[in-house]
N, C-alpha and C positions, 0 to 999 in steps of 0.2 A: 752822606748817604749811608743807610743802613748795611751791615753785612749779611748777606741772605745765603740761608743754607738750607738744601732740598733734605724733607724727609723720603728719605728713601725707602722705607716702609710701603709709603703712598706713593711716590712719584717715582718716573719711569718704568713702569711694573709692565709694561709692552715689553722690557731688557730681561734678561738675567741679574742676578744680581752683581756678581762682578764687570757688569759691561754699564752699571747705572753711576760709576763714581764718575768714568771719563763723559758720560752724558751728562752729566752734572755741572762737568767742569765750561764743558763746550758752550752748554744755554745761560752761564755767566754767575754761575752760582760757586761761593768760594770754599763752605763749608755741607757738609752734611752730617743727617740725622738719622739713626737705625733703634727703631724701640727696641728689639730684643734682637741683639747681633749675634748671641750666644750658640747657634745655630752652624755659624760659616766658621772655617780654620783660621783662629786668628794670626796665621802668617799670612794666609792669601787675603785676609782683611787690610790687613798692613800694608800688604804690596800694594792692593789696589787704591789705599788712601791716599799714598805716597808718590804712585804711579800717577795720579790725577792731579795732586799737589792739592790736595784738600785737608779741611784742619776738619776734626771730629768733633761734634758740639756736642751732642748729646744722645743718651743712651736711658735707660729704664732698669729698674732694680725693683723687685728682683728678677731672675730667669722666672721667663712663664712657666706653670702646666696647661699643655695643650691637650691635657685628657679630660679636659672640663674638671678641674681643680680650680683654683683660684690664681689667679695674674697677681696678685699685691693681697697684702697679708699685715702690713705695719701696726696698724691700728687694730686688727682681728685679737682678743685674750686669747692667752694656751697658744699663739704660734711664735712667742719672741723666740725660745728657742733656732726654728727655724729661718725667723728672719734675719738671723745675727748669723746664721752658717750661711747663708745666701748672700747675705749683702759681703760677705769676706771676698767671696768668689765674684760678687761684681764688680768689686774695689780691682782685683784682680787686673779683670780684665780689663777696668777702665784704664789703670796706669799701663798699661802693654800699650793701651792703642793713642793714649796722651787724650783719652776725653775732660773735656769741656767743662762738662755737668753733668750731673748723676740726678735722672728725674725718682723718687722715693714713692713707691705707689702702696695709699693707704689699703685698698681694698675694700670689702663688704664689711662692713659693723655699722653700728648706731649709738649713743649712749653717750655718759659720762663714763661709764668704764673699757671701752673702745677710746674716747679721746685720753684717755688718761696711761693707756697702755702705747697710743701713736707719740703723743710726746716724751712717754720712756725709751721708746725706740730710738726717734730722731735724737735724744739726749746723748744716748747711747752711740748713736752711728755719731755723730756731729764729732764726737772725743773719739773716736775708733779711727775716724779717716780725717783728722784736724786739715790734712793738703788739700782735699777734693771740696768742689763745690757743689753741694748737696741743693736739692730743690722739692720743694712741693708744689703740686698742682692740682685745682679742684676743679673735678667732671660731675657734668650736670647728668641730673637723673635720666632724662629724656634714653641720652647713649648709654649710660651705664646706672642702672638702677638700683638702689643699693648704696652706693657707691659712700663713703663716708663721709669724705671732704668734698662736700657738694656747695663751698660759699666761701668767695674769697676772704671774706670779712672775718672770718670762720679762721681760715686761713693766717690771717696775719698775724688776730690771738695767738695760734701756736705758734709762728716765729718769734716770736716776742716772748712767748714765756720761752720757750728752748735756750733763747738769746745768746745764739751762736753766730759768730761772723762767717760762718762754711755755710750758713743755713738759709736759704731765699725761696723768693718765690718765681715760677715758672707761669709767665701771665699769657697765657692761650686766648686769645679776643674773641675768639667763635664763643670759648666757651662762659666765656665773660658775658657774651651776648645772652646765651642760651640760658646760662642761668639767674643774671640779673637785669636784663634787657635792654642795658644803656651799657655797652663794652667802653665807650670815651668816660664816661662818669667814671665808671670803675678803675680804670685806668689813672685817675686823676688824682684817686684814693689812695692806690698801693703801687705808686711808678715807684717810690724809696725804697720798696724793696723787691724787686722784678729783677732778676739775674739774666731772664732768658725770656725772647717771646715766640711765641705761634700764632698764626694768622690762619684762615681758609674764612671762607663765606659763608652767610648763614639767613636762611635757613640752610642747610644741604651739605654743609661743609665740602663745597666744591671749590672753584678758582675764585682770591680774593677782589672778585670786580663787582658783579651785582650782589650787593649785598644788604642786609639791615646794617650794617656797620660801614660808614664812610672813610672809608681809610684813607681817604688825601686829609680829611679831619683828626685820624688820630693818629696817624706819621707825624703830622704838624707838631701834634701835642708829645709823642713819644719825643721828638729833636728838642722840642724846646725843654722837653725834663732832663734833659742833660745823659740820657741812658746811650749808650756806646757799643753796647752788647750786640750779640747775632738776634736775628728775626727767622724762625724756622720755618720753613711753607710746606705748612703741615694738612693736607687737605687732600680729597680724591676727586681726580682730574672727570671732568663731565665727559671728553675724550680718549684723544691721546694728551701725553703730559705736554708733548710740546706745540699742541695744538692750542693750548692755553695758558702759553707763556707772556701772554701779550701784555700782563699788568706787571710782568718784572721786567721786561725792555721800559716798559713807560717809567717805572721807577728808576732804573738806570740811569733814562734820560733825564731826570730832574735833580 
């Protein structure tokens, strides 16, 4: 059985944040997920990880601006400067809190000189923090417009030219769905180098049960590729979060 760990971003958000790890812990989830944790003291992050007995999967690089600036910047020309003082401080704080994975967010660009400035970066980050297990993952245009690394396919070129063993991919099935419309197919494609997955339903990115994407079909296919890693349930609840936990008791049970 898979190891499942709540994004906490999205799930429990009825809590505080420090009262969402031991909710986490209670509905049978071993790990969790904070996009940008950069916000809470990271003592009281620590306590409450620790406190719950939860291992920390994954977090996002770099710190947002939330004054309508840019969330990710890697792939953007004229900001490596900045992303290379920010990814320091996320390295940072990932080893403080023993994360997981470090998701690497391209940002707004287009081009060959956008792709060619995202792989100097990860070239860069991948020898900067050889320990951590660095990841990319590609958002479809729908949610994020713009958005560079809009194609897993896209995607695995750059791992492959980077050709780092810190360096994987982050395989989100919503967004697999959303942007190439068969999430199993694509999955079938890039399971060798998936370090991390995310799950939610789609259309809607709600709880993973009604969905275009049959997940008793690609749990099947995930087990049999041999992947061993966490599954993040990463999605916003139609309710309450634990109104809609009913497809992770059924997975439990299987």
């Amino acid at each position: 059985m898979a190891n499942f760990a709540a994004n906490l971003t999205y799930l429990f958000t009825e809590l505080p944040m420090p009262l969402r790890f031991a909710a986490a812990r209670k509905a049978g989830f071993g790990g969790v997920e904070i996009l940008f944790p950069y916000d809470i003291a990271t003592k009281e992050l620590s306590g409450c990880l620790a406190g719950a007995g939860l291992d920390f999967v994954l977090m996002n690089c770099p710190p947002p601006n939330w004054a309508g600036g840019p969330r990710g910047f890697a792939a953007e020309p004229g900001g490596e400067a900045r992303f290379r003082q920010d990814f320091d401080k996320t390295m940072a704080l990932a080893q403080t809190l023993r994360a997981r994975h470090v998701q690497i967010m391209a940002g707004k660009a287009a081009g060959p000189v956008a792709r060619e400035c995202f792989v100097n970066n990860l070239k860069w980050a991948v020898e900067r923090a050889p320990q951590a297990s660095l990841l990319i993952e590609p958002m479809n245009q729908t949610d994020m417009p713009g958005y560079f690394l809009s194609d897993f396919d896209l995607a695995a070129e750059i791992i492959a030219e980077v050709g780092a063993p810190n360096l994987g991919l982050l395989f989100d099935a919503y967004q697999a769905q959303m942007i190439h419309g068969d999430a199993l197919a694509c999955w079938q494609r890039h399971a060798a180098i998936a370090r991390h997955i995310q799950i939610a339903g789609c259309p809607g990115r709600h709880e993973p049960r009604q969905s275009e994407i049959s997940y008793i079909d690609f749990f099947r296919e995930v087990s049999a590729s041999g992947y061993a890693g966490w599954v993040g349930a990463e999605y916003i609840p139609q309710t309450t979060t634990e109104a809609g936990l009913r497809w992770l008791r059924e997975r439990r049970n299987q």
